[in-house]
C-alpha positions in Angstrom: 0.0 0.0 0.0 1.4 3.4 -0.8 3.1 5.2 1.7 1.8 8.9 0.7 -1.0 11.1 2.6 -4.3 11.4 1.2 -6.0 14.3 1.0 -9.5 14.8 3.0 -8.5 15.0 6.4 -7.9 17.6 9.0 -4.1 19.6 9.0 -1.5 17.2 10.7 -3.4 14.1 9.9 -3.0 11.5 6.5 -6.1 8.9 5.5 -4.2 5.2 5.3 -6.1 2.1 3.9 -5.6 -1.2 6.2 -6.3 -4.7 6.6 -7.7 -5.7 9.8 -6.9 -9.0 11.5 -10.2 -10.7 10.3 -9.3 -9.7 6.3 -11.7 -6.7 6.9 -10.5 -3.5 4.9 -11.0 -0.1 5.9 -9.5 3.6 6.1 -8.4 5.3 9.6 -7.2 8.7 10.3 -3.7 9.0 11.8 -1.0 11.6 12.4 0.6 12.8 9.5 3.9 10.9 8.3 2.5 8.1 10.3 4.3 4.7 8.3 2.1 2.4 6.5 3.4 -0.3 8.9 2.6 1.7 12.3 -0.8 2.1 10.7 -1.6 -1.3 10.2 -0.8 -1.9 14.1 -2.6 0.8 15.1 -6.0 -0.9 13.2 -5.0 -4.1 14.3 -5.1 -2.7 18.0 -8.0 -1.0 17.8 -9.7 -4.2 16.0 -8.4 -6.2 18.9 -9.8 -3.9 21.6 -13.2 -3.2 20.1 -13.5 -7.1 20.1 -12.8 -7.8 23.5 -15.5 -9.3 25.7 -17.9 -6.4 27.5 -16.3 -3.4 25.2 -18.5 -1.3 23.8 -18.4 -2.6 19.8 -21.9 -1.1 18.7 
């Protein structure tokens, strides 16, 4: 996946397309010069966290 910002969000932030852990695709919002890699753990995280037993997924 391209390492570039993409246009649309707000100043010091860059749109990145990831795959989450279940094959899922999607686009998050992260700081600006963020690495495609660092975004990718960042979903995976949050994917993780949202999934946990008696979190708030909804």
């Amino acid at each position: 996946m391209p390492e570039e910002s993409t246009p649309g969000g707000p100043l010091g932030t860059a749109m990145r397309k990831v795959t989450f852990p279940d094959g899922s695709r999607g686009i998050i919002l992260v700081k600006a010069g963020t690495s495609q890699e660092d975004a990718d753990a960042l979903a995976a995280r949050v994917w993780a966290e949202r999934s946990e037993p008696g979190s708030s997924g909804e």
